[in-house]
VEXDREN-2710 file (C-alpha; in Angstrom, 1 decimal):
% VEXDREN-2710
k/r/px/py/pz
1/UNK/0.0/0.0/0.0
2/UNK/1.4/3.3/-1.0
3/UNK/1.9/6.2/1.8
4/UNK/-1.2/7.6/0.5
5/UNK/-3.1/4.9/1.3
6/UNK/-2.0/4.2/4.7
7/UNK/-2.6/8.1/5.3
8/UNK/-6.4/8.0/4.3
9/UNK/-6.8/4.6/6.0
10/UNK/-5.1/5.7/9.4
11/UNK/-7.7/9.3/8.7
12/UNK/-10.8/6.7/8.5
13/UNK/-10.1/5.0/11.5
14/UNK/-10.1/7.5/13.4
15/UNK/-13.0/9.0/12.2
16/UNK/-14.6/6.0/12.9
17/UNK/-13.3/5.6/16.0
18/UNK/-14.5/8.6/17.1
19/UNK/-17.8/8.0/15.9
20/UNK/-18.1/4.8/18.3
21/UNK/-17.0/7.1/20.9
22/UNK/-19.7/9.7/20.1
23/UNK/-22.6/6.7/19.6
24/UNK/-21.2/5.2/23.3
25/UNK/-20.8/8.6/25.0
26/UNK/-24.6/8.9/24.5
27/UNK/-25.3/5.2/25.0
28/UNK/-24.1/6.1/28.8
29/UNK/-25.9/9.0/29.2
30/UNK/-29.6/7.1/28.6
31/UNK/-31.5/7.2/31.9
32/UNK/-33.4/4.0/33.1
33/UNK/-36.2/5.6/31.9
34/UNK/-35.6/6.7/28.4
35/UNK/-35.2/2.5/26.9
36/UNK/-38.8/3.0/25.8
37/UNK/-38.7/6.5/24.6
38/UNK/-39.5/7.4/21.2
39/UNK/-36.6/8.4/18.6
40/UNK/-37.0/10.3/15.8
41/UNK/-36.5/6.8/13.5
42/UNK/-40.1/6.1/12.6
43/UNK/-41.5/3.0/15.1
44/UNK/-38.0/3.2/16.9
45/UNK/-37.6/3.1/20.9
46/UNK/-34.4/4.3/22.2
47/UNK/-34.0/1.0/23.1
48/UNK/-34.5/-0.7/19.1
49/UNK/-31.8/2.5/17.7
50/UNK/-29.2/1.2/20.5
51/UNK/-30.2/-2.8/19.5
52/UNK/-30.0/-1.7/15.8
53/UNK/-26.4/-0.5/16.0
54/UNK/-25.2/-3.2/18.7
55/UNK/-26.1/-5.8/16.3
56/UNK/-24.5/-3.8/13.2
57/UNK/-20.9/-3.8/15.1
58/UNK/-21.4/-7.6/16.3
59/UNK/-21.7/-8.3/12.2
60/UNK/-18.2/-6.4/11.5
61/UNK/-15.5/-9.1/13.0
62/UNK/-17.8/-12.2/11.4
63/UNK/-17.5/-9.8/7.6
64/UNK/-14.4/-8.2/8.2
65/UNK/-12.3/-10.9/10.2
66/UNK/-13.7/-14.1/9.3
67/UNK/-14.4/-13.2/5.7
68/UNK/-18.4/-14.8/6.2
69/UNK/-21.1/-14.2/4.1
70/UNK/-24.9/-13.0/4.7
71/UNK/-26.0/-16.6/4.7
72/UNK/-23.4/-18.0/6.7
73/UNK/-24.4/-15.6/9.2
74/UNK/-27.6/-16.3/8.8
75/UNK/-30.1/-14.7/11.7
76/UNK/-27.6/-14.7/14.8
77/UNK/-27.8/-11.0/15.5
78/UNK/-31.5/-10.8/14.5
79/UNK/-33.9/-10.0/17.5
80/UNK/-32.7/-8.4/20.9
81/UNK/-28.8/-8.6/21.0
82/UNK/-28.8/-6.0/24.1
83/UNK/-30.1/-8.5/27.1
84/UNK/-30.5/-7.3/30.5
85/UNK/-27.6/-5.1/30.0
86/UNK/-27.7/-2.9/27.2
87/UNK/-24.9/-0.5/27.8
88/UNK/-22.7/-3.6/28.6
89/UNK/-23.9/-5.2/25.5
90/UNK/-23.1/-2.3/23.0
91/UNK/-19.5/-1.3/24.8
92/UNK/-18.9/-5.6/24.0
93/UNK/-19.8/-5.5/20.5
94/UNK/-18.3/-1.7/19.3
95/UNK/-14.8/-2.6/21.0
96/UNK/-15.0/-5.8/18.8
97/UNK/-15.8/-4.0/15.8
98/UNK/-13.4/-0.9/16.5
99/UNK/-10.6/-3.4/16.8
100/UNK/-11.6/-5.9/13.7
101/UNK/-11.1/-2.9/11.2
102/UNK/-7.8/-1.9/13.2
103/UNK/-6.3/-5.2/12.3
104/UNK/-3.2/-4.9/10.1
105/UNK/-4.7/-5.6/6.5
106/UNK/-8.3/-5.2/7.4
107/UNK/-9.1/-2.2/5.4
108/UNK/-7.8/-4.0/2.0
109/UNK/-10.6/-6.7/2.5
110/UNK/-13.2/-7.3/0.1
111/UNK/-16.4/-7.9/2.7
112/UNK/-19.8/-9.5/1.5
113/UNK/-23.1/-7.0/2.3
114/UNK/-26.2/-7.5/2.0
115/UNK/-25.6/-5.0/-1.3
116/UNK/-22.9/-7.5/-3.0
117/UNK/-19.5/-7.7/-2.7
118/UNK/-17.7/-4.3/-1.5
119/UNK/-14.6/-3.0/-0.4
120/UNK/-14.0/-3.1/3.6
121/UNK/-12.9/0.3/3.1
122/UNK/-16.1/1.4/2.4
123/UNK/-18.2/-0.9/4.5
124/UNK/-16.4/1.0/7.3
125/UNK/-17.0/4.5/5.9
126/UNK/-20.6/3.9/5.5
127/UNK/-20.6/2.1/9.6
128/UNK/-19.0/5.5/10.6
129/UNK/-21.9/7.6/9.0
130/UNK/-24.5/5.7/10.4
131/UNK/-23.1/6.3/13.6
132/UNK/-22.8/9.8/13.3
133/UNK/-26.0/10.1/12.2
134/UNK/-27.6/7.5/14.2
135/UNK/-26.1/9.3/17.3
136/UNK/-28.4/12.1/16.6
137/UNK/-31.3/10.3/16.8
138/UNK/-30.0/9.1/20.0
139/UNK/-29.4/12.6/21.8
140/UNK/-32.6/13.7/20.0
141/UNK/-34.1/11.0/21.7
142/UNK/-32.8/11.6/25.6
143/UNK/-32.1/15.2/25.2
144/UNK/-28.4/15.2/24.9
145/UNK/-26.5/17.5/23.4
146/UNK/-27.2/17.4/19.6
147/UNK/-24.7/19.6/18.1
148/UNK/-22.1/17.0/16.6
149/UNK/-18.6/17.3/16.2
150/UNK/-17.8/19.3/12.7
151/UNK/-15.1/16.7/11.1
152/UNK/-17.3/14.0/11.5
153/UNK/-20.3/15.5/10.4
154/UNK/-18.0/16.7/7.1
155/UNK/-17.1/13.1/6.6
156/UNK/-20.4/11.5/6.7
157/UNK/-22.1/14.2/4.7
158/UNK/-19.3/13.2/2.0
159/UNK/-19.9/9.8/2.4
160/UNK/-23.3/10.1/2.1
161/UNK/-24.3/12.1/-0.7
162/UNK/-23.4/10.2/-3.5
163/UNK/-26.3/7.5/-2.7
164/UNK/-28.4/9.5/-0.1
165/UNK/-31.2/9.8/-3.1
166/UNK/-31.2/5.7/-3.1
167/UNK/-31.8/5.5/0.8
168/UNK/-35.9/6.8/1.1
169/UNK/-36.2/3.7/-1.1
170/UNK/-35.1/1.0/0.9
171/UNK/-37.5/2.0/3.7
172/UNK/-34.9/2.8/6.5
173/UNK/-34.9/6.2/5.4
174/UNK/-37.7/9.3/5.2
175/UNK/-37.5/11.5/2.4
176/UNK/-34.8/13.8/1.7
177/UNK/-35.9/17.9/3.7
178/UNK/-35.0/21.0/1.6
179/UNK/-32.2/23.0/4.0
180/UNK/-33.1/26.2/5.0
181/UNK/-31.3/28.8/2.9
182/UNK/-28.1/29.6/4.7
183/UNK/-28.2/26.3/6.8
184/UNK/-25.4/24.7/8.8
185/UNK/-23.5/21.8/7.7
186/UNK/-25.1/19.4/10.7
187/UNK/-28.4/20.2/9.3
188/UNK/-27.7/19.7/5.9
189/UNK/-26.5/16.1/6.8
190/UNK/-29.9/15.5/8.4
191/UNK/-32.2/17.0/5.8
192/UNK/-30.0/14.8/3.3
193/UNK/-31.5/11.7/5.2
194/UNK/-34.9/12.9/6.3
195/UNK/-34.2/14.6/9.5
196/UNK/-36.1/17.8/10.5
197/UNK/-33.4/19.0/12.7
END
C-alpha cells in the first residue's frame, strides 16, 4: 500500500473511532427511563436504535475478520442482541468492531453486504456515518446535546451524498428535507437523510 493509502486509512479510522466514541458517549448517558422512549427513527424506541447499532458492530469481525457471508451468518444478530444489559452489551460488540477494522490488512478486504460484494474500506465508511447520524437520533431522543462534532459531520455528509437519493427507497430512510437557505452543515446532513433538525 502506497503512503497515501496508509494516510487515508489511518484518517478513517479514526474518524470511525470517534464516531463509536460519540454513539457510546450517548449510550451512557440514557436514563433507566428513556429505553422506551421514542426516537426520531419512525416505530423506533431508544432502546431498538441502541439494539439496531449493537447488532451492526457484532456483524463487523464475522465480515471483516472471518471473511463470512450474509448466509453464513444467517439470523444470529436478528432479535434483541442487548439482554438485561444494554450498555454492557453495545460497549462488547463496538470494541469488537473498532478493533476488527484496526487489524493490520483489514481495510484491504473485500467484505460480503447484503448489497454484493464491496470494499472493507467502504463498509467501514458507510458504519462510521450511520453512527454519526444515528447518534443524533439518540441525543434527540434523551435530550443530549445534539450539536455534533464538525469533522465528522464533514465526513459523513461526504460519504453520504453520493447515494443519499437511493436510501428513502429501501424504507430505512424518510425523504430527503429542503435545507433552509443559509443552513449549517449538521443540518444539511440531516435534511439529506430525512431529519427535520
Amino acid at each position: 500500500m502506497t503512503d497515501a493509502g496508509t494516510a487515508a486509512d489511518g484518517r478513517l479510522l479514526e474518524r470511525h473511532g470517534e464516531a463509536l466514541d460519540l454513539f457510546a458517549d450517548r449510550v451512557h448517558a440514557i436514563r433507566p427511563d428513556q429505553w422506551d422512549a421514542p426516537t426520531p427513527c419512525a416505530d423506533w424506541t431508544v432502546r431498538d436504535l441502541v439494539n439496531h447499532l449493537t447488532a451492526e458492530q457484532l456483524w463487523v469481525p464475522s465480515l471483516v475478520r472471518d471473511g463470512a457471508t450474509i448466509e453464513s451468518v444467517g439470523d444470529s444478530f436478528d432479535g434483541d442482541v442487548l439482554g438485561p444489559d444494554p450498555v454492557t452489551s453495545w460497549d462488547t460488540a463496538s470494541a469488537a468492531a473498532r478493533e476488527a477494522f484496526r487489524e493490520p490488512g483489514a481495510l484491504d478486504r473485500t467484505v460480503q453486504l447484503s448489497s454484493g460484494e464491496s470494499s472493507a474500506t467502504h463498509y467501514c465508511a458507510q458504519m462510521t456515518m450511520d453512527l454519526v447520524v444515528h447518534a443524533w437520533d439518540l441525543s434527540r431522543a434523551i435530550g443530549a446535546h445534539e450539536k455534533l462534532p464538525g469533522d465528522l459531520v464533514e465526513f459523513a455528509r461526504r460519504e453520504v451524498e453520493p447515494y443519499a437519493g437511493e436510501l428513502a427507497q429501501t424504507g430505512l430512510f424518510d425523504r430527503a428535507v429542503e435545507p433552509s437557505p443559509g443552513a449549517e452543515e449538521q443540518t444539511r446532513l440531516l435534511n439529506l437523510l430525512g431529519r427535520r433538525a
